[in-house]
N, C-alpha and C positions, 0 to 999 in steps of 0.2 A: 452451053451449060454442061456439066459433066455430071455423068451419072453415078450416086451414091454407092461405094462399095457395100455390096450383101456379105456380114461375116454370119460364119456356121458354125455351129461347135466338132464337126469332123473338121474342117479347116485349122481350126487353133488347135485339136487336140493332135492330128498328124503335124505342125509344127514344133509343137512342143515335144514329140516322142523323135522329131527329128535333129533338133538343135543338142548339140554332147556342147559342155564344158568341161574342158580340163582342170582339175583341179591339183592335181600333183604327178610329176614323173620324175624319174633316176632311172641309172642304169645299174640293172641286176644282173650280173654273171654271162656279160656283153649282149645283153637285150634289154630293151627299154621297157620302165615297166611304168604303166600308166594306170590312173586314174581317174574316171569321168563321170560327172552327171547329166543328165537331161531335164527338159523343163519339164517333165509328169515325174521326179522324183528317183527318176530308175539310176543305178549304180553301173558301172560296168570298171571290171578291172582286168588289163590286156598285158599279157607278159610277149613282150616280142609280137607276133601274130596269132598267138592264143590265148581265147576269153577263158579268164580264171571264173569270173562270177560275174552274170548279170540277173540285178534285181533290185526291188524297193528294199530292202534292207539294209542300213547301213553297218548293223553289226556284223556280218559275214564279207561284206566287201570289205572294212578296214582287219580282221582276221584273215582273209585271201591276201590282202596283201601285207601285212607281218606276215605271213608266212613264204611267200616268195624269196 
């Protein structure tokens, strides 16, 4: 018989701040410039290897990236 998985909410909540979807990239002025979310909401935008903005705000992440 196999024993019932125990879920936790620090389990689902460190998946979900672990899991990025990409939602959009191009390349800006030979560096790629990406777009991501994660499953708790959080934004992240990366030019090449540098974070423009991370955070729950989508108005600032789509203004970081127009402005890129």
């Amino acid at each position: 018989m196999r024993k019932k998985m125990q879920l936790t909410k620090d389990f689902i909540v460190g998946w979900m701040d672990d899991i990025w979807t990409l939602y959009a990239s191009q390349m800006v002025d030979g560096e790629l410039l990406r777009l991501y979310i994660n499953g708790s909401g959080v934004f992240r935008v990366i030019h090449g290897e540098i974070v423009l903005y991370q955070g729950d705000d989508i108005d600032p992440a789509i203004d970081v990236w127009n402005r890129a």
